[in-house]
PDB file of N, CA, C and O in Angstrom:
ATOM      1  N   UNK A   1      78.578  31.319  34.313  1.00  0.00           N
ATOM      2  CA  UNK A   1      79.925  31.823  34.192  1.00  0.00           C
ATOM      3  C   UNK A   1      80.231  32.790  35.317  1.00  0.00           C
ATOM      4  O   UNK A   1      80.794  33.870  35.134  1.00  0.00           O
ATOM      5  N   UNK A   2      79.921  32.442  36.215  1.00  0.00           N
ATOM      6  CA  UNK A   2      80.160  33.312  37.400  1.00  0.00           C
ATOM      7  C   UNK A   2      79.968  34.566  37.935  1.00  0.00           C
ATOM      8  O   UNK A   2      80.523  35.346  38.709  1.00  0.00           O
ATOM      9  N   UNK A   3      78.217  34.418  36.707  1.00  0.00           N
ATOM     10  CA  UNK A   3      77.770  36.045  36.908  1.00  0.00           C
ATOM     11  C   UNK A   3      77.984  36.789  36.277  1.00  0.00           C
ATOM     12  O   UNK A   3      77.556  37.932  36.438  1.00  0.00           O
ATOM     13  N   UNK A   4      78.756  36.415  35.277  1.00  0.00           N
ATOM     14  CA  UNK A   4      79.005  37.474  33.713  1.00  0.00           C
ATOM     15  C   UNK A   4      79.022  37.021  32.661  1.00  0.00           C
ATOM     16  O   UNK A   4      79.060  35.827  32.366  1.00  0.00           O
ATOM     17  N   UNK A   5      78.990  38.099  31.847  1.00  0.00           N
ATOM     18  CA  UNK A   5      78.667  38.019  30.682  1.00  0.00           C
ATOM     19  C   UNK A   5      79.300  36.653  29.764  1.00  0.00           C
ATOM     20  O   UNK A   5      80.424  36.257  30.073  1.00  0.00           O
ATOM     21  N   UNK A   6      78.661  36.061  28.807  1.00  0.00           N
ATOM     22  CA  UNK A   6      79.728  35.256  27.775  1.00  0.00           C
ATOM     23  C   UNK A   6      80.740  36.730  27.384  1.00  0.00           C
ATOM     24  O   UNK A   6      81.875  36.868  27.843  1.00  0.00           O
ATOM     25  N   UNK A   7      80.173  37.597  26.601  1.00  0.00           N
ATOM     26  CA  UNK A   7      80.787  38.538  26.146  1.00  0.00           C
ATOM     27  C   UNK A   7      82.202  39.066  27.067  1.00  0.00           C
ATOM     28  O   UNK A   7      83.182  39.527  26.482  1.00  0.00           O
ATOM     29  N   UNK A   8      82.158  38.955  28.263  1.00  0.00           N
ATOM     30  CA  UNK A   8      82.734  39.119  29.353  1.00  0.00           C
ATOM     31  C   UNK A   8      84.145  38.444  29.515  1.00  0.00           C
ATOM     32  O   UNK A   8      85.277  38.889  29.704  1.00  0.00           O
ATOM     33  N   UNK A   9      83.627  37.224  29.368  1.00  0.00           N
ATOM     34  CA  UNK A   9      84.966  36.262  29.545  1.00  0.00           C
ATOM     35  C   UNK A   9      85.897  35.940  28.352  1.00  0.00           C
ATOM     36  O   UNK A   9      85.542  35.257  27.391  1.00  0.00           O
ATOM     37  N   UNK A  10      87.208  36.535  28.512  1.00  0.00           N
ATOM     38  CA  UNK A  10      88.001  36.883  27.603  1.00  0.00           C
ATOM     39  C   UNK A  10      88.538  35.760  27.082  1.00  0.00           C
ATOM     40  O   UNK A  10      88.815  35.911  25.892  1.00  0.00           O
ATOM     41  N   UNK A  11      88.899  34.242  27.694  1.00  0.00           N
ATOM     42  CA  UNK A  11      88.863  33.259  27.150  1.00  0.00           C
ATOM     43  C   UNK A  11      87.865  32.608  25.758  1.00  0.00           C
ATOM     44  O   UNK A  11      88.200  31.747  24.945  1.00  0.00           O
ATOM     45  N   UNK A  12      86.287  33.531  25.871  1.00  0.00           N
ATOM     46  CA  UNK A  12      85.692  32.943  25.481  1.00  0.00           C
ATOM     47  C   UNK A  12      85.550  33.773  23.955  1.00  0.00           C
ATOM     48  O   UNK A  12      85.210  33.362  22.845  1.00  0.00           O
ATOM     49  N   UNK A  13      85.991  35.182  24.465  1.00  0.00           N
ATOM     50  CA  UNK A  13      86.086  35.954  22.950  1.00  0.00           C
ATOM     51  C   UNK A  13      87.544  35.745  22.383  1.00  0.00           C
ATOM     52  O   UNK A  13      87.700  36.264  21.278  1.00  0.00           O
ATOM     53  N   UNK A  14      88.662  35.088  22.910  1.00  0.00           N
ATOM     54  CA  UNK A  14      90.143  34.417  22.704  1.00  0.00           C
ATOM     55  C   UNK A  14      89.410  33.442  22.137  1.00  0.00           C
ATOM     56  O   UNK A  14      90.498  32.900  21.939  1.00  0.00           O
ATOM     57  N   UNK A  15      88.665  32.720  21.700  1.00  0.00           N
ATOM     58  CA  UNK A  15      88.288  31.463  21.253  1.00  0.00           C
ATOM     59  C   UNK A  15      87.417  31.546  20.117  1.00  0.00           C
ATOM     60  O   UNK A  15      87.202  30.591  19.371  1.00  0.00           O
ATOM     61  N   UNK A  16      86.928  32.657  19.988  1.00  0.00           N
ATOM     62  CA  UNK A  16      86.457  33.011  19.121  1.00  0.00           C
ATOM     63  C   UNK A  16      86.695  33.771  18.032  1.00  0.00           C
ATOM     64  O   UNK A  16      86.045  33.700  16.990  1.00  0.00           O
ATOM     65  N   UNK A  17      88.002  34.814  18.324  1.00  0.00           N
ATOM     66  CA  UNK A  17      88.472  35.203  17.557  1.00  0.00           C
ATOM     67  C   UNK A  17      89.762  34.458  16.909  1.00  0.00           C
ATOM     68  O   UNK A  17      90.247  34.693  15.802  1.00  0.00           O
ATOM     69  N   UNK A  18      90.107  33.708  17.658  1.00  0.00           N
ATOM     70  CA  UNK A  18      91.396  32.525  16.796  1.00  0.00           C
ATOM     71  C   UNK A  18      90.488  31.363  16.057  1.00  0.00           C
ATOM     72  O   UNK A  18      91.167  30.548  15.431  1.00  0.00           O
ATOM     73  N   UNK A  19      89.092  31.160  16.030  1.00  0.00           N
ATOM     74  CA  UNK A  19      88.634  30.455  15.111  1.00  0.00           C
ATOM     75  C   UNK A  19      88.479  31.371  13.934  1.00  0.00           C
ATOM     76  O   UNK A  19      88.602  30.915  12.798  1.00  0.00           O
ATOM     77  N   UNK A  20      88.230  32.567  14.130  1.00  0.00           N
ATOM     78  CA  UNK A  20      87.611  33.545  13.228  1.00  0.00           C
ATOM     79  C   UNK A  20      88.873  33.646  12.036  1.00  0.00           C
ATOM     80  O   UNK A  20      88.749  33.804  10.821  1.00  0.00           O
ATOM     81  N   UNK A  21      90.355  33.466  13.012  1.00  0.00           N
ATOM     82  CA  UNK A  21      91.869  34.139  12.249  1.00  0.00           C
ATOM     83  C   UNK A  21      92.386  32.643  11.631  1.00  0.00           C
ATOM     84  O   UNK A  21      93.401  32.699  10.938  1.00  0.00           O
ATOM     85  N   UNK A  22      91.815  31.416  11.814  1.00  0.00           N
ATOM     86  CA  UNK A  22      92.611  30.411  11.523  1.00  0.00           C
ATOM     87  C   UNK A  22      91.214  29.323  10.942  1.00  0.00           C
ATOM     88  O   UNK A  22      90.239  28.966  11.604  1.00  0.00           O
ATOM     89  N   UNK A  23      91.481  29.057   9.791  1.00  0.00           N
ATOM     90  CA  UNK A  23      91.150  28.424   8.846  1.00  0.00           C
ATOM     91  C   UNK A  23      90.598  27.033   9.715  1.00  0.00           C
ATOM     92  O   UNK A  23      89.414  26.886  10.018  1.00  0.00           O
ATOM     93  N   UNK A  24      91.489  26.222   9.994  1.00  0.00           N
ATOM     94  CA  UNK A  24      91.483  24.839  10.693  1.00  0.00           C
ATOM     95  C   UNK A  24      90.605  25.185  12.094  1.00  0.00           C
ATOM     96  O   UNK A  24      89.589  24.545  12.363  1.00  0.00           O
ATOM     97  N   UNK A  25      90.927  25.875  12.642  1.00  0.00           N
ATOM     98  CA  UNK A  25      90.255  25.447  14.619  1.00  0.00           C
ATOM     99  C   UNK A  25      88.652  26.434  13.410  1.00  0.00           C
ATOM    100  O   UNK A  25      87.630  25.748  13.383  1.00  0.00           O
ATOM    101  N   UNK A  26      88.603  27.111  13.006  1.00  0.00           N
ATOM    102  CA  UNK A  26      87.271  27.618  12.360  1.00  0.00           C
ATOM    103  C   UNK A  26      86.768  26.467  11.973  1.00  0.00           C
ATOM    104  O   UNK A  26      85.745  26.209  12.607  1.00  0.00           O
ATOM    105  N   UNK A  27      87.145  25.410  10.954  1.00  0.00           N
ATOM    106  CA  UNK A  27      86.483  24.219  10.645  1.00  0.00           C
ATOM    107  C   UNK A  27      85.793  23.414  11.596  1.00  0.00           C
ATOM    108  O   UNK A  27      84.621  23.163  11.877  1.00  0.00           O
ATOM    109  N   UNK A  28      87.485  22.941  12.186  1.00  0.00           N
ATOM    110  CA  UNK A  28      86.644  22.490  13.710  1.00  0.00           C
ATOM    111  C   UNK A  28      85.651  22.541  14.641  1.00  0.00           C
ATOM    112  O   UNK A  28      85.012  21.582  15.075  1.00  0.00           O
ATOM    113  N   UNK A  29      85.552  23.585  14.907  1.00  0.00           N
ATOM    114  CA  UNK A  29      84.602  24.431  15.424  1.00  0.00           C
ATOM    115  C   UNK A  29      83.499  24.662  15.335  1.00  0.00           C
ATOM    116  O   UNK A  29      82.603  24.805  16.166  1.00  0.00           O
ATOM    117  N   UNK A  30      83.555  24.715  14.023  1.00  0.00           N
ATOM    118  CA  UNK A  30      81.746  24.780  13.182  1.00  0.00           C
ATOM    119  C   UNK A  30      81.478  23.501  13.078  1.00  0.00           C
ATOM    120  O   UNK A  30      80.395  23.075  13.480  1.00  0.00           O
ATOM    121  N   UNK A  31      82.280  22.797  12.602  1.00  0.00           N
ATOM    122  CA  UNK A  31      81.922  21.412  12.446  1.00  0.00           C
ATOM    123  C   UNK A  31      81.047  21.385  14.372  1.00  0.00           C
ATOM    124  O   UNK A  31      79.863  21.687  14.521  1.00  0.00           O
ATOM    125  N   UNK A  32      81.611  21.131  15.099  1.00  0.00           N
ATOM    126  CA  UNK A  32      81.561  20.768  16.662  1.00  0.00           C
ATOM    127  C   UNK A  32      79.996  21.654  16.838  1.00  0.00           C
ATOM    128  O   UNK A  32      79.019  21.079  17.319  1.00  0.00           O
ATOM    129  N   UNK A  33      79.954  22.687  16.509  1.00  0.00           N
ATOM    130  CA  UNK A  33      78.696  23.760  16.825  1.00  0.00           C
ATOM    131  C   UNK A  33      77.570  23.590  15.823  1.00  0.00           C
ATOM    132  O   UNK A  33      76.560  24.280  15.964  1.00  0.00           O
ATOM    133  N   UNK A  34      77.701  22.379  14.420  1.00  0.00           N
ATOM    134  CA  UNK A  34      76.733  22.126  14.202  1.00  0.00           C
ATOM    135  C   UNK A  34      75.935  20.370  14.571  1.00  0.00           C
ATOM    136  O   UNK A  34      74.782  19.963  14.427  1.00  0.00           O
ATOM    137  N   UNK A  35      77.001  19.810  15.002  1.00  0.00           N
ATOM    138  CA  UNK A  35      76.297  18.961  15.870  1.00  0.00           C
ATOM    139  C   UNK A  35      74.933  18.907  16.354  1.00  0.00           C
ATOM    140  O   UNK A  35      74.442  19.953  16.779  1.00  0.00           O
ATOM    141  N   UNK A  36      74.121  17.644  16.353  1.00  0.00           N
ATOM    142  CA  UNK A  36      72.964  17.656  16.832  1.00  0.00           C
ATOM    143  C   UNK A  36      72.988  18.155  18.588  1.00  0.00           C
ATOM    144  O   UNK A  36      73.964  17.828  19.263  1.00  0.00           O
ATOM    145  N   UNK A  37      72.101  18.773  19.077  1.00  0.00           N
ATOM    146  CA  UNK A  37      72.399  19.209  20.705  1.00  0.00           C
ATOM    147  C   UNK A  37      73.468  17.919  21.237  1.00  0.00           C
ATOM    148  O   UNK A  37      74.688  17.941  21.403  1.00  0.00           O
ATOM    149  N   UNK A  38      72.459  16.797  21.428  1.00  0.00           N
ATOM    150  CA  UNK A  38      72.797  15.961  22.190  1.00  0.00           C
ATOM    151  C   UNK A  38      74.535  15.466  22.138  1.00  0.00           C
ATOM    152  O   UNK A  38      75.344  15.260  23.043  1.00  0.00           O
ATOM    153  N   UNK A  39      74.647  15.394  20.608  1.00  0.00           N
ATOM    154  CA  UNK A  39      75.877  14.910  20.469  1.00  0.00           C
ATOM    155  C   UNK A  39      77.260  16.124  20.529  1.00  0.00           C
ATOM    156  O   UNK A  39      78.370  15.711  20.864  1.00  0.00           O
ATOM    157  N   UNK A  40      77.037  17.747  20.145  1.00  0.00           N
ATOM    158  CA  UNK A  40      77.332  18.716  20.782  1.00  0.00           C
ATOM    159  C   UNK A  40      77.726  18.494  22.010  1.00  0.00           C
ATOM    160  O   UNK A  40      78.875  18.147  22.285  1.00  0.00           O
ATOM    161  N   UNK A  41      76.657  18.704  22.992  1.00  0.00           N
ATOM    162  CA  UNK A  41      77.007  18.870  24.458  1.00  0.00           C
ATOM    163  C   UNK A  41      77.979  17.415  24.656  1.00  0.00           C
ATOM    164  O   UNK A  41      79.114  17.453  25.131  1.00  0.00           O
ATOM    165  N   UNK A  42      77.400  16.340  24.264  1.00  0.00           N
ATOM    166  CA  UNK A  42      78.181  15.011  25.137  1.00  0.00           C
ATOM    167  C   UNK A  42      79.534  15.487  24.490  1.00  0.00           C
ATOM    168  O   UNK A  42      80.006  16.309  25.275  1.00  0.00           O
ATOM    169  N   UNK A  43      80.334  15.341  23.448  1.00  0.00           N
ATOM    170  CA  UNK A  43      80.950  16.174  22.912  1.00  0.00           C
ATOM    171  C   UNK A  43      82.273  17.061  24.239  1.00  0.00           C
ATOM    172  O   UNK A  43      83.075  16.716  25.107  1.00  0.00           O
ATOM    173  N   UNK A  44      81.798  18.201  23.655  1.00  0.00           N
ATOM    174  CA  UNK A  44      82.389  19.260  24.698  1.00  0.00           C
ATOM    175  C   UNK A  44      82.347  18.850  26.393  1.00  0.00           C
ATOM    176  O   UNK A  44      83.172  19.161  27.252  1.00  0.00           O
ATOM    177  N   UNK A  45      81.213  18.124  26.525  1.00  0.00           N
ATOM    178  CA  UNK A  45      81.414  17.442  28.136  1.00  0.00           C
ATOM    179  C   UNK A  45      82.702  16.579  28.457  1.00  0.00           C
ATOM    180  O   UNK A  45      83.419  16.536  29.457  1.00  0.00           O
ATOM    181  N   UNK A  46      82.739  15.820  27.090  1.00  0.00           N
ATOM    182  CA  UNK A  46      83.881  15.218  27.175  1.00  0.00           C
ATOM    183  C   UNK A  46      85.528  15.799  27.535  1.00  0.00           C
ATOM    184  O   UNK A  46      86.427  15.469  28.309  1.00  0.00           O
ATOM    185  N   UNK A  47      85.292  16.984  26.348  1.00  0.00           N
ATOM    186  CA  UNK A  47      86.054  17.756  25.772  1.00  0.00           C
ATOM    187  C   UNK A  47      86.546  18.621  27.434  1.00  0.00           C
ATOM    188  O   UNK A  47      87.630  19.091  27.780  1.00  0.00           O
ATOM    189  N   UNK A  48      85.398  18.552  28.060  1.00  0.00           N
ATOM    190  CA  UNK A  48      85.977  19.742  28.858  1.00  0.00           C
ATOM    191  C   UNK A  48      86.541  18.967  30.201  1.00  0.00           C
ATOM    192  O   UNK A  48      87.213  19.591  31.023  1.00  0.00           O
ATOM    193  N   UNK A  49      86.217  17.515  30.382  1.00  0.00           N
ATOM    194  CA  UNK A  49      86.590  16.901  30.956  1.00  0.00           C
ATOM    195  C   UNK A  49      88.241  16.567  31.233  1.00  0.00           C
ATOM    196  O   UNK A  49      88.662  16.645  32.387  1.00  0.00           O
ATOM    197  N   UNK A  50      88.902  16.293  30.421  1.00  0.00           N
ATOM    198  CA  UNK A  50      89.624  15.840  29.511  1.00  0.00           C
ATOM    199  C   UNK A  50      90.793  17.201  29.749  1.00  0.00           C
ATOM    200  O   UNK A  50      91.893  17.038  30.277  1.00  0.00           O
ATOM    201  N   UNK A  51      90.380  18.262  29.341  1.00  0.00           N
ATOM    202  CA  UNK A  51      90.606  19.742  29.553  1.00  0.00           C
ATOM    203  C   UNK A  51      91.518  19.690  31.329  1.00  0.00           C
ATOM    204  O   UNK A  51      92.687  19.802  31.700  1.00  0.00           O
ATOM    205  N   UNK A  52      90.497  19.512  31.842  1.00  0.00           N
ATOM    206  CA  UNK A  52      90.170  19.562  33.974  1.00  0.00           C
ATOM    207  C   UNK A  52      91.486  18.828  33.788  1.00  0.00           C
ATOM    208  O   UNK A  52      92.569  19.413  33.751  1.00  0.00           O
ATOM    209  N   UNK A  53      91.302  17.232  33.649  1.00  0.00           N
ATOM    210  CA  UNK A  53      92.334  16.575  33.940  1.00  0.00           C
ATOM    211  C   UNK A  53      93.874  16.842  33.382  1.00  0.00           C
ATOM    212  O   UNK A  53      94.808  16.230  33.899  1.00  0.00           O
ATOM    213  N   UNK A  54      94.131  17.946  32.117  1.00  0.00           N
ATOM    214  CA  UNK A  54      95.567  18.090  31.763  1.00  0.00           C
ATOM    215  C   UNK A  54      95.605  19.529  32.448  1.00  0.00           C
ATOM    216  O   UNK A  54      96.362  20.440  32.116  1.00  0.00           O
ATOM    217  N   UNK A  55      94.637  19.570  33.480  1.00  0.00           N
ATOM    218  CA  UNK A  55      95.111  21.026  33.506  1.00  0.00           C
ATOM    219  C   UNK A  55      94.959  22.173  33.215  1.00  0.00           C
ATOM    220  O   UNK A  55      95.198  23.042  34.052  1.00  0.00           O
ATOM    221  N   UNK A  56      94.585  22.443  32.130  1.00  0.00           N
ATOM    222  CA  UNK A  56      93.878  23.731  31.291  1.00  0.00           C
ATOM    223  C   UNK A  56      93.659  24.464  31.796  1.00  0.00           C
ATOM    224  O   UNK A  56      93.198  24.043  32.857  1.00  0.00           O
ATOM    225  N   UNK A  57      93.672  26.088  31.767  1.00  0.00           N
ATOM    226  CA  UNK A  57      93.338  26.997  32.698  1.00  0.00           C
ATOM    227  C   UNK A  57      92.197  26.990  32.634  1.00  0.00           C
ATOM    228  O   UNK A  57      91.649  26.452  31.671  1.00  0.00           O
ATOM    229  N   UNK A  58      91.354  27.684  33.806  1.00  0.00           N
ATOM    230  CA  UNK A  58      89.885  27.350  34.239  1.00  0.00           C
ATOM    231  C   UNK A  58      88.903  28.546  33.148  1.00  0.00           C
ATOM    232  O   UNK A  58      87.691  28.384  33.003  1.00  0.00           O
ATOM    233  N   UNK A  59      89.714  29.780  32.420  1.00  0.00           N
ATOM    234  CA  UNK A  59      89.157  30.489  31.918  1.00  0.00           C
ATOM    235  C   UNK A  59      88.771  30.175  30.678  1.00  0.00           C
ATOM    236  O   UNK A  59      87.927  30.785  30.021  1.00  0.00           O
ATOM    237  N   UNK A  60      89.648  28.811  30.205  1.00  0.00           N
ATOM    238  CA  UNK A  60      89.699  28.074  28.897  1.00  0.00           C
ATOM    239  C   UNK A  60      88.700  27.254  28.893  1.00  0.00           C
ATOM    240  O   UNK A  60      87.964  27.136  27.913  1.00  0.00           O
ATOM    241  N   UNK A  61      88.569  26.668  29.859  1.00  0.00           N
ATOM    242  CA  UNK A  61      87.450  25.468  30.013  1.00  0.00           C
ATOM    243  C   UNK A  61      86.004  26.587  30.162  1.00  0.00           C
ATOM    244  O   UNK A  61      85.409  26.719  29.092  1.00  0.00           O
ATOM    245  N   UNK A  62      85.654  27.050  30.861  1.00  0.00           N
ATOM    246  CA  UNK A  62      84.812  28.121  30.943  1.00  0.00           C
ATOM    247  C   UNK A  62      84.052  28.381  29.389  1.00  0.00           C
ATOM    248  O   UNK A  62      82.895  28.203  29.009  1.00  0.00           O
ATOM    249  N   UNK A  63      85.028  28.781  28.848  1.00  0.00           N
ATOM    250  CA  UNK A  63      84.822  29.260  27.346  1.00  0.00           C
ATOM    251  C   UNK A  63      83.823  27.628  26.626  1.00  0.00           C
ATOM    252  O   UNK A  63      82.695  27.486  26.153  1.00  0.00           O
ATOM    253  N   UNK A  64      84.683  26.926  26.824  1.00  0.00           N
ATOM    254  CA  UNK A  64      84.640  25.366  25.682  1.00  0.00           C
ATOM    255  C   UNK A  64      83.171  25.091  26.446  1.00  0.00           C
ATOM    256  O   UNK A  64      82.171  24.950  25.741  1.00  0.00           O
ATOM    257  N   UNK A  65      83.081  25.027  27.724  1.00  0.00           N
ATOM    258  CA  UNK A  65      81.890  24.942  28.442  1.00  0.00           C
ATOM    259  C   UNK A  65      80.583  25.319  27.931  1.00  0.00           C
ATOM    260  O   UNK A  65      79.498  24.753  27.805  1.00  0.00           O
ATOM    261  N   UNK A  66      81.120  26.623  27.648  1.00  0.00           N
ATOM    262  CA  UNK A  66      79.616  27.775  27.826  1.00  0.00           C
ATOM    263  C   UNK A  66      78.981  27.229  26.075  1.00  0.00           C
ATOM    264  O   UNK A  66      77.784  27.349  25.815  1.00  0.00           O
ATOM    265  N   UNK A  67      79.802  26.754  25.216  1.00  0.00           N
ATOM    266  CA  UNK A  67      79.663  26.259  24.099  1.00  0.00           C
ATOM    267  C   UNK A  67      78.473  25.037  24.423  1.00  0.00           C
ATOM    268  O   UNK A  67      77.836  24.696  23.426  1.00  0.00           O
ATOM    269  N   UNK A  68      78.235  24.577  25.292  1.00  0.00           N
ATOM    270  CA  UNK A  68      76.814  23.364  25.536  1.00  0.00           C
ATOM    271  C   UNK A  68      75.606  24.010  25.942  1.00  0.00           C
ATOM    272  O   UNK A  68      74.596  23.354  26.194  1.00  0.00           O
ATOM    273  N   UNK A  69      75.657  25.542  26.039  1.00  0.00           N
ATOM    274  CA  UNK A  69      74.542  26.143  26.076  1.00  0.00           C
ATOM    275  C   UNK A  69      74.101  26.396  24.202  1.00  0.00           C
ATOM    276  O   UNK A  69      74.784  26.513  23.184  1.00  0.00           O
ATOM    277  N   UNK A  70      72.960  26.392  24.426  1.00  0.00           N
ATOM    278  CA  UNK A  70      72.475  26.371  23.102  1.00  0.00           C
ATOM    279  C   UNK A  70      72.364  27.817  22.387  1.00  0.00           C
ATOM    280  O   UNK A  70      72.757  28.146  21.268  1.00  0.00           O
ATOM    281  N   UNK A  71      71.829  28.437  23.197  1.00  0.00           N
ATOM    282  CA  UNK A  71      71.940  29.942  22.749  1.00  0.00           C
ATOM    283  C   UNK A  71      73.039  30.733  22.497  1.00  0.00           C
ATOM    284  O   UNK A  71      73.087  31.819  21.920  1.00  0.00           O
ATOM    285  N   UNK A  72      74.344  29.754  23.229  1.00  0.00           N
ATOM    286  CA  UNK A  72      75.924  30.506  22.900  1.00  0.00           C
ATOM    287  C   UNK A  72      76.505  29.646  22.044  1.00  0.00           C
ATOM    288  O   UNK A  72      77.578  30.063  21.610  1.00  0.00           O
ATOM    289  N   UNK A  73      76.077  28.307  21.545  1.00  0.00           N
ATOM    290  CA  UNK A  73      76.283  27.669  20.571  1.00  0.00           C
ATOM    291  C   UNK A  73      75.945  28.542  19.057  1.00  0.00           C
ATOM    292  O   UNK A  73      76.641  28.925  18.117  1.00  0.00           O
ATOM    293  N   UNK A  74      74.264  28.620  19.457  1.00  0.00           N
ATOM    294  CA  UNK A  74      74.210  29.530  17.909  1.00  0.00           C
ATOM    295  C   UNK A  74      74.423  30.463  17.979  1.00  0.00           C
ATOM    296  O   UNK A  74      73.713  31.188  17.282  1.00  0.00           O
ATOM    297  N   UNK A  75      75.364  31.066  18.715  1.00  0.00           N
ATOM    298  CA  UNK A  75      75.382  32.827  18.479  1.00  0.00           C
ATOM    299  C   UNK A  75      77.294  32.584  17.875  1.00  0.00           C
ATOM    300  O   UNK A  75      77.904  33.270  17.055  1.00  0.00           O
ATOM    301  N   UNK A  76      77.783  31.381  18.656  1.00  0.00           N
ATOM    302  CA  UNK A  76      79.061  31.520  18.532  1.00  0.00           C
ATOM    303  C   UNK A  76      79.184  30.802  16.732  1.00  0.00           C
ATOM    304  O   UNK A  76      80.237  30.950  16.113  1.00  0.00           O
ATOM    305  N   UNK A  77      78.022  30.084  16.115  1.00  0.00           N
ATOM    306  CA  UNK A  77      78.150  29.603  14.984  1.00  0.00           C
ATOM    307  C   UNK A  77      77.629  30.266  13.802  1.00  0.00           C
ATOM    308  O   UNK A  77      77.900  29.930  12.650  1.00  0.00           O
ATOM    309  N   UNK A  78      76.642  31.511  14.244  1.00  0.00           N
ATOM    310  CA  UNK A  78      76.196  32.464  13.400  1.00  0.00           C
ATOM    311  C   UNK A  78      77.808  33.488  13.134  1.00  0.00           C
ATOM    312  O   UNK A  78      78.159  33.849  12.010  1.00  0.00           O
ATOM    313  N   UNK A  79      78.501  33.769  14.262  1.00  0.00           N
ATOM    314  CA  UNK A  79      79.573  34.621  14.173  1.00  0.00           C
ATOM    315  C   UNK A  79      80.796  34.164  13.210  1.00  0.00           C
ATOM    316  O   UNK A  79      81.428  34.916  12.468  1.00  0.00           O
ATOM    317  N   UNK A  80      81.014  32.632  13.399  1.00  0.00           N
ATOM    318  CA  UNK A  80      81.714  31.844  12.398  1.00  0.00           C
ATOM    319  C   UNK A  80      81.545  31.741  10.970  1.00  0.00           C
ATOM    320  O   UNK A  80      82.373  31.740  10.060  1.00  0.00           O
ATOM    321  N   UNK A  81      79.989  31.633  10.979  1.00  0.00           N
ATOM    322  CA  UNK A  81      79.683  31.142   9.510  1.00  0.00           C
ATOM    323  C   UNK A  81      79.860  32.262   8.299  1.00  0.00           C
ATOM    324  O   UNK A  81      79.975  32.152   7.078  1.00  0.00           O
ATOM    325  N   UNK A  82      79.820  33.634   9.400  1.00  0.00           N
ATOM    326  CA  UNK A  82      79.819  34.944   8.670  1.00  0.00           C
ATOM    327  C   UNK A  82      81.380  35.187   7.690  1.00  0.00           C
ATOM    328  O   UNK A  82      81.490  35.753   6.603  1.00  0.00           O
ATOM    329  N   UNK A  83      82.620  34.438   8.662  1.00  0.00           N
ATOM    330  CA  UNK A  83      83.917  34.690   7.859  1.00  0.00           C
ATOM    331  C   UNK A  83      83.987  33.960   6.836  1.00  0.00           C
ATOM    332  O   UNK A  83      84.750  34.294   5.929  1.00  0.00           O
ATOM    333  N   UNK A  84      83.121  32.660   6.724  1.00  0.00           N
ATOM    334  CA  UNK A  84      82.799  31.507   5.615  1.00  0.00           C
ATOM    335  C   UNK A  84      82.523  32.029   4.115  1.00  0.00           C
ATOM    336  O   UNK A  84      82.272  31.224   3.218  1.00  0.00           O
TER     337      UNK A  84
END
């Protein structure tokens, strides 16, 4: 992420806290972050692909990205499961 923090990139705590405030993208979400790795990452690869091509700002994709790391997968699905 360009040398900083996940914590850092405000897209990525914007993404986390509108799953946290909204019922539905929270479902989503967890659903997507408990995925097996493989199907996770292919997943969001897609996802972020897809993203590039409509455009999306680069701080957005960044965020959806950093989600195929595994260690920000479970940290971002431990933080979810807690409003559950």
């Amino acid at each position: 992420m360009n040398g900083q923090s996940i914590g850092d990139n405000e897209a990525f705590v914007a993404l986390i806290q509108v799953a946290e405030e909204d019922p539905e993208m929270n479902q989503r979400l967890t659903a997507i972050l408990r995925l097996p790795e493989f199907q996770r990452k292919s997943l969001l690869g897609s996802a972020v692909n897809e993203m590039r091509m409509n455009g999306a700002p680069e701080d957005f994709i960044l965020a959806v990205e950093a989600l195929r790391d595994d260690a920000i997968a479970r940290r971002a699905l431990q933080i979810l499961e807690k409003r559950n």
